[in-house]
C-alpha atoms as one frame of an Amber mdcrd trajectory, in Angstrom:
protein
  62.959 -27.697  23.528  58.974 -27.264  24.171  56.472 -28.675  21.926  54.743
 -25.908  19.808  51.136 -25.293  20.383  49.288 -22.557  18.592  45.823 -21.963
  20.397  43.394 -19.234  19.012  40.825 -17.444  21.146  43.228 -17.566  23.822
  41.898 -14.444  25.336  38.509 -16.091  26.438  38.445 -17.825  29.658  38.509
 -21.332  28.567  41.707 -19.688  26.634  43.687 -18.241  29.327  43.092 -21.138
  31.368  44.246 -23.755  28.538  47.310 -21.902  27.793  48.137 -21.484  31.167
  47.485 -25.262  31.796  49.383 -26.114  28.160  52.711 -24.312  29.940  52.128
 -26.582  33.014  52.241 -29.318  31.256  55.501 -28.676  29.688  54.193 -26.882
  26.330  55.190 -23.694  24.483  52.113 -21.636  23.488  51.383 -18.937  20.778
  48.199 -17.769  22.273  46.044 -16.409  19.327  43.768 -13.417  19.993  41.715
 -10.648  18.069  40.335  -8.594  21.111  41.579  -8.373  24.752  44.768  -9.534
  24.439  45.498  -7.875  27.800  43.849 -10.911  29.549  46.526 -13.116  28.525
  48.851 -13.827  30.769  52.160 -12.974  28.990  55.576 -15.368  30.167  58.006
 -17.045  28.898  56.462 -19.724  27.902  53.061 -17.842  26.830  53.585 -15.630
  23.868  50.586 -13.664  22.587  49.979 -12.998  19.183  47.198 -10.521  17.496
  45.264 -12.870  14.875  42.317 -12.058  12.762  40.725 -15.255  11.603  39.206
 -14.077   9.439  42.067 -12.771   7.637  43.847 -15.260   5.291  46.907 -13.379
   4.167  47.512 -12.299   8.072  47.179 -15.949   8.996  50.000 -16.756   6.467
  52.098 -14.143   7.439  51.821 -15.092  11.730  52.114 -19.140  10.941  54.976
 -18.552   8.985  56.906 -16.224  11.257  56.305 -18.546  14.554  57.420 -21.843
  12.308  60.676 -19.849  10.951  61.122 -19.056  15.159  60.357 -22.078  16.244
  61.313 -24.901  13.577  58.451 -26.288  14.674  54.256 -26.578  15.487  53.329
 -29.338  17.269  50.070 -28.218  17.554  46.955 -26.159  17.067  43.837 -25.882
  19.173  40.849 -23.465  17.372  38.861 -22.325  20.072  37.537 -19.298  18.527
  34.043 -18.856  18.118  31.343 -15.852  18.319  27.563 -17.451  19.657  25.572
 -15.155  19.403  21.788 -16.014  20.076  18.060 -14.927  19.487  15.202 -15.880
  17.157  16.507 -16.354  14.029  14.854 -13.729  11.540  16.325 -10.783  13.686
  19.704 -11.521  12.126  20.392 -10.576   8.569  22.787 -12.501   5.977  25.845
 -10.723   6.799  25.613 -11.662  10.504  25.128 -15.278   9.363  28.604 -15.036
   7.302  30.298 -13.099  10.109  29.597 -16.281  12.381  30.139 -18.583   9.736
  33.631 -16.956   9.012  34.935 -16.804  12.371  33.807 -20.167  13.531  34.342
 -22.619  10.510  35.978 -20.356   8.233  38.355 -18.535  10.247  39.512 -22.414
  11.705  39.452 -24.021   8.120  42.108 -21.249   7.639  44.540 -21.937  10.267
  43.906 -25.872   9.525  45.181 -24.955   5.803  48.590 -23.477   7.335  49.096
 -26.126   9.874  48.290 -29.033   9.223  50.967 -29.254   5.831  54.161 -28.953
   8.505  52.342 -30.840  11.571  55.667 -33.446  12.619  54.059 -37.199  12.828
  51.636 -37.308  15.922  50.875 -33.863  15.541  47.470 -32.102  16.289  44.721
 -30.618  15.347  42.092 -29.833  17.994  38.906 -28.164  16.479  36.629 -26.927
  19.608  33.021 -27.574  18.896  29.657 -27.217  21.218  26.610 -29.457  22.755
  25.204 -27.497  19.863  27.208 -28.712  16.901  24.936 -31.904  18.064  22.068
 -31.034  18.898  20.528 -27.944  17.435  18.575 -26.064  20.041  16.173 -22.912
  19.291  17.601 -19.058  19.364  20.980 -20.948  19.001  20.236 -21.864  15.099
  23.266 -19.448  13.549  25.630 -20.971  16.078  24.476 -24.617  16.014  24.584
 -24.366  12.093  28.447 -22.996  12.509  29.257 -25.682  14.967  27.503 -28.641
  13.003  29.941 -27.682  10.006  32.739 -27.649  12.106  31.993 -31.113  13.108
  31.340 -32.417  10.118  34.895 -30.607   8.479  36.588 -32.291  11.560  35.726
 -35.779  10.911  36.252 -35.966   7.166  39.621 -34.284   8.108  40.476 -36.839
  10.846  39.929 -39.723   8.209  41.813 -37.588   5.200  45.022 -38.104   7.282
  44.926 -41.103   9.732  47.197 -42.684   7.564  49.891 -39.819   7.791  49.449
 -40.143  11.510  48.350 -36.150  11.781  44.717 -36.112  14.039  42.408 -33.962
  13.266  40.062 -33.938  16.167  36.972 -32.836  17.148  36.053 -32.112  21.026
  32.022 -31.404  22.304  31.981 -29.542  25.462  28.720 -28.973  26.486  28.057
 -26.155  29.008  31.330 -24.637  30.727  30.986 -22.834  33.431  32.177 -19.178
  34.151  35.746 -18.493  35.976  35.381 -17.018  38.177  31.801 -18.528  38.552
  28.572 -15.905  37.746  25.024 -17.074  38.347  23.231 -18.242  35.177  21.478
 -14.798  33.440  17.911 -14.383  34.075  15.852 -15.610  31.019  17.855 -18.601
  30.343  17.317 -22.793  30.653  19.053 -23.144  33.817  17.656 -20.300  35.003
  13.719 -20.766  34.547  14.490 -24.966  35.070  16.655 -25.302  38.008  16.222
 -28.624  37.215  19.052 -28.419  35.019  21.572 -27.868  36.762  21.049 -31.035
  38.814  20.709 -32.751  35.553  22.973 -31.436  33.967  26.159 -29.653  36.169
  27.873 -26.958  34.254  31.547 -28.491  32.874  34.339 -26.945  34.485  37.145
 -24.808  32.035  40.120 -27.062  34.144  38.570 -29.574  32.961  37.882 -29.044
  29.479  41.363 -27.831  29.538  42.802 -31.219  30.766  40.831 -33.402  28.128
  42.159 -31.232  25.706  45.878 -31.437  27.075  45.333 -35.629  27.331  44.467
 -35.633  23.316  47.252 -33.672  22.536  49.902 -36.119  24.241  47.565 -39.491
  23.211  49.591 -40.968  20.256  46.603 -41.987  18.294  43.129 -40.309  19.951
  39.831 -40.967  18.316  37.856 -38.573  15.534  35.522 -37.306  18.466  35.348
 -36.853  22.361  32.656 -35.115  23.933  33.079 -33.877  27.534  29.931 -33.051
  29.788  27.442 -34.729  31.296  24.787 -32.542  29.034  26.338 -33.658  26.177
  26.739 -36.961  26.777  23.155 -37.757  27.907  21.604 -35.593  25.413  23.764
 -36.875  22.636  22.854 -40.258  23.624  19.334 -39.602  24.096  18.799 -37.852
  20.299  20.532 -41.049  18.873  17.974 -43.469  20.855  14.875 -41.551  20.824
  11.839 -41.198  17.893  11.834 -38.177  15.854   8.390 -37.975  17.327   9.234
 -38.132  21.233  12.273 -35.888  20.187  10.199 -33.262  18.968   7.956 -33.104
  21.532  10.844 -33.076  24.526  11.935 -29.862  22.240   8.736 -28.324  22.356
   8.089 -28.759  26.087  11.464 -27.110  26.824  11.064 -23.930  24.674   7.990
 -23.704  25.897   9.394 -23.262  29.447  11.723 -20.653  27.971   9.454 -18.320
  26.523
């Protein structure tokens, strides 16, 4: 019998190409969407399932049903977010709860349903951003959302070491498109070219496979983060002044505006 893995936002690219990849690699996935569930690519071994995050009792209702299937969930992977950007003051309150719901919220939910009847080894895999790290202007909604997610991941990871269920948290910065677009006009990479020498877009195979690896690693750490972007820029936040930090900041928004 296949290992149980429960993956929402399996409709977005990164999605459909993790639960295709899961399958591969000798998994049984419950691929979690809200919107465009045509884009999954229904088999066997791929079984899509409508799911609201941000709806408690459905959540109940769907974990319960696949477990009473299945007898077991060996897994869950939340990879559904919203990121939506722009100065901050054009959003209102609600907006800021919407994003807040769906991307901490809406995975603090499925956590609560899962993680009780994870087998030993089993795992959690909480999808965060560059920008749960580093918080980066127009993206201040998001980064907030992704920051909490972080930090919700690595208490969790420590709450249950010692029941050997992982809860962990995974930092991809920038993933590139598949199939691959050009970078929108108006954005960083697109105004500094320099960028994308710098700092080469992460590709969703990729992402996929480091996600795949924790999943089978009998005892992976609270935190990986995957990119070059997010590993230099994580590393140079922790090592530079608050001063020098700043001013980097400033000297890249002002290339964006």
């Amino acid at each position: 019998m296949r290992p149980v893995i429960i993956v929402s936002g399996a409709s977005s690219s990164l999605g459909t190409i993790l639960c295709q990849s899961l399958v591969n690699s000798g998994f049984k996935v419950y691929a979690g969407y809200n919107l465009n569930g045509h884009k999954i690519q229904k088999n066997k071994y791929i079984i899509p399932i409508e799911l609201n995050v941000t709806d408690t009792l459905s959540i109940q209702k769907t974990i319960n049903k696949i477990f009473d299937k299945e007898k077991n969930i060996s897994g869950l992977v939340n990879l559904v977010a919203i990121s939506p950007s722009g100065d901050t003051l054009q959003f209102e309150a609600q907006d800021f709860q919407t994003i807040l719901d769906i991307n901490v919220v809406g995975s603090f939910r499925l956590i609560k349903e899962v993680l009780p009847i994870l087998p030993a080894s089993g795992k959690i895999i909480n999808i965060g951003s560059l920008s749960g790290l580093i918080s980066f202007p127009r993206f201040s909604l998001y980064s907030a959302s992704k920051f909490a997610l972080r930090a919700m991941s690595l208490s969790l990871y420590h709450e249950w070491l010692s029941k050997k269920r992982y809860i962990v948290h995974i930092a991809p910065g920038a993933i590139a498109k598949y199939p691959s677009v050009p970078a929108p006009l108006g954005s960083s990479r697109n105004k500094l070219p320099l960028l994308n020498w710098l700092f080469p877009l992460t590709s969703p195979h990729y992402v996929s496979k480091v996600i795949i690896n924790c999943i089978k690693n009998p005892s992976p750490p609270a935190e990986i983060l995957i990119g070059a972007d997010t590993l230099i820029l994580a590393l140079i936040r922790r090592l530079t002044p608050e001063f020098l930090w700043n001013y980097i900041q400033a000297l890249v928004w002002k290339k964006q505006q």
